[in-house]
N, C-alpha and C positions, 0 to 999 in steps of 0.2 A: 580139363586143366591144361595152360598153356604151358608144356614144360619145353625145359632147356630155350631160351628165350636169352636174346643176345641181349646181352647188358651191358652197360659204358657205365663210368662215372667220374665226372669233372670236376675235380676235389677244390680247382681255386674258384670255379663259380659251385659247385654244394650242388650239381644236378646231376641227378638219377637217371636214366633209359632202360627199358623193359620193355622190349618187346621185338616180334618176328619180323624175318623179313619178307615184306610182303608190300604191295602197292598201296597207299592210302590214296583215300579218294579228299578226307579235311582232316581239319583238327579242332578239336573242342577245348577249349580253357576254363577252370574250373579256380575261383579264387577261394583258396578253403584256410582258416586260421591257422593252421598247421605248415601252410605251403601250399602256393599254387601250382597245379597239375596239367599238365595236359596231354588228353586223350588224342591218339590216331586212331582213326575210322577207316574201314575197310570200302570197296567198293559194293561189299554183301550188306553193308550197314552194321557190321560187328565190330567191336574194340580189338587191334591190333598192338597197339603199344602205348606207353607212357613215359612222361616226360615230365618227374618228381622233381620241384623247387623246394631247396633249401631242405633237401632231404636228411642232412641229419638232424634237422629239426623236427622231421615230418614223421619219422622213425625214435625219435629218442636217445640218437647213437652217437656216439663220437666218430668223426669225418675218418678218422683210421679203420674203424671197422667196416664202414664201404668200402675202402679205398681196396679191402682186401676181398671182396666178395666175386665169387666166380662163377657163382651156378645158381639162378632161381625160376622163379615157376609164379603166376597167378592165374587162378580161375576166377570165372565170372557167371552170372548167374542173372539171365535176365526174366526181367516180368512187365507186363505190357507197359507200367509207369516211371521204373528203373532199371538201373544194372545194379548189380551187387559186385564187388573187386576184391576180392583177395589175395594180398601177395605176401608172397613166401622167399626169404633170402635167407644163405648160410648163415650159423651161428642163432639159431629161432629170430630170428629177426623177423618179423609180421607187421601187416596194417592191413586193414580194412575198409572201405569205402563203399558209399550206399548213396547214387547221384540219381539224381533224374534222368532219365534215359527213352525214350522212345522209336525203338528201330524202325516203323512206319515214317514216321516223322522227317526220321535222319533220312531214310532213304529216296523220300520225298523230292530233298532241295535240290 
């Protein structure tokens, strides 16, 4: 689990940031009904952070309750055909995600 994970949020564009500071080598964009996402990839091929659109949408919440958020956490949970993402923000705030994922692949290009 990725804890204490530096977090931003840009209450007049509604986007999220979660995650460490660390080198990305890309970034992956993920267009999902909820709000489009995008993943930071590391130079290891791992998920370092994210990049939530339209996040109180994508969360269920009213833009005040981000706006208040100070400390969260996601794990992740890979298998040869995906990642699994779980993130956890103050107040039970959660979401879940289940993408397509291949760290050979990524690591590849």
């Amino acid at each position: 689990m990725e804890k204490n994970v530096q977090i931003s949020y840009d209450k007049v564009e509604d986007i999220l940031y979660l995650g460490k500071k660390e080198k990305i080598k890309f970034s992956i964009d993920l267009a999902l009904p909820s709000g489009d996402v995008i993943l930071d990839v590391g130079f290891d091929g791992l998920i370092k952070g994210m990049e939530i659109f339209n996040a109180s949408q994508f969360f269920s919440v009213i833009q005040k309750d981000l706006e208040r958020i100070k400390n969260a956490n996601f794990s992740l949970v890979y298998s040869p055909s995906y990642a699994s993402i779980s993130i956890n923000l103050e107040k039970d705030i959660k979401s879940n995600l289940i993408i397509p994922y291949n760290k050979q692949m990524v690591l590849a290009e």
